[in-house]
C-alpha positions, 0 to 999 in steps of 0.5 A: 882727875885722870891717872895713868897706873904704869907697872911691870907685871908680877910684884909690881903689878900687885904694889900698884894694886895695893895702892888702889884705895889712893887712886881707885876714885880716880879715872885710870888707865892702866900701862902694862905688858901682857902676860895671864896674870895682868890679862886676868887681874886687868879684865875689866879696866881701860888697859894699854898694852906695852913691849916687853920684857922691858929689862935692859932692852933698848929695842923694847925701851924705844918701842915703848917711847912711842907707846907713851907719846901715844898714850900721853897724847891719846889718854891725856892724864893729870899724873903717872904713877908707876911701882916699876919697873923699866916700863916707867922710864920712857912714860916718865920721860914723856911726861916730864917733857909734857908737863904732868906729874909724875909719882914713882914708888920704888919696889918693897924689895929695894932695902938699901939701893935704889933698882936701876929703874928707880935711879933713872926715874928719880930725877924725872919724878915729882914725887919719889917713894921708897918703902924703907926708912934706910932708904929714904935716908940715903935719898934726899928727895926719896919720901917714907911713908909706909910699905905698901904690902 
């Protein structure tokens, strides 16, 4: 099964990292920006770099459209997971448009409301995530589980 791990750096990369025993069997590839800490945690896995910063910026966000028609069309996975953030949106919306499953695990820091990313993923996702039970009560398709940290 092919997998494509779309995150933000930072927090987001190391929620993506700690869910490594669910998806390291798989075959992944990696969506990420580009920063000293992805450059170094990545260095030996199949990386696709993304425009950033990706916070509240539509050039960025329709750079990153492309990225993921690209990358869906070129990589081909069976789903995309994502811990966040605006990077999942366009790679979301690609896949949702092109059939594949889509898994989305919203940030530990996001107790009682769902981030903005989150809301504009929620309807796109297959599956949806949170790491709080507050959370997930206030979300009908919003799944606990655990955190992941």
């Amino acid at each position: 099964m092919k997998l494509l791990l779309v995150c933000s750096s930072g927090g987001h990369l190391q929620e993506m990292l700690a869910l490594a025993p669910a998806w390291q069997e798989l075959d992944p590839t990696w969506v990420t920006l580009r920063g000293e800490d992805t450059e170094y945690l990545l260095r030996s896995s199949q990386v696709v770099w993304a425009y950033g910063p990706t916070n509240r910026s539509l050039v960025n966000l329709v750079r990153n459209l492309g990225v993921a028609l690209r990358t869906l069309r070129r990589v081909d996975p069976d789903v995309v997971l994502s811990t966040g953030a605006a990077l999942a949106v366009p790679f979301f919306a690609v896949a949702r448009l092109t059939g594949r499953r889509t898994v989305y695990v919203e940030s530990y820091t996001r107790r009682e409301a769902l981030s903005l990313s989150g809301r504009m993923v929620y309807p796109l996702a297959d599956v949806f995530f949170v790491q709080w039970p507050e959370l997930a009560a206030r979300r009908s398709r919003a799944r606990y589980a655990g955190s992941v940290l």
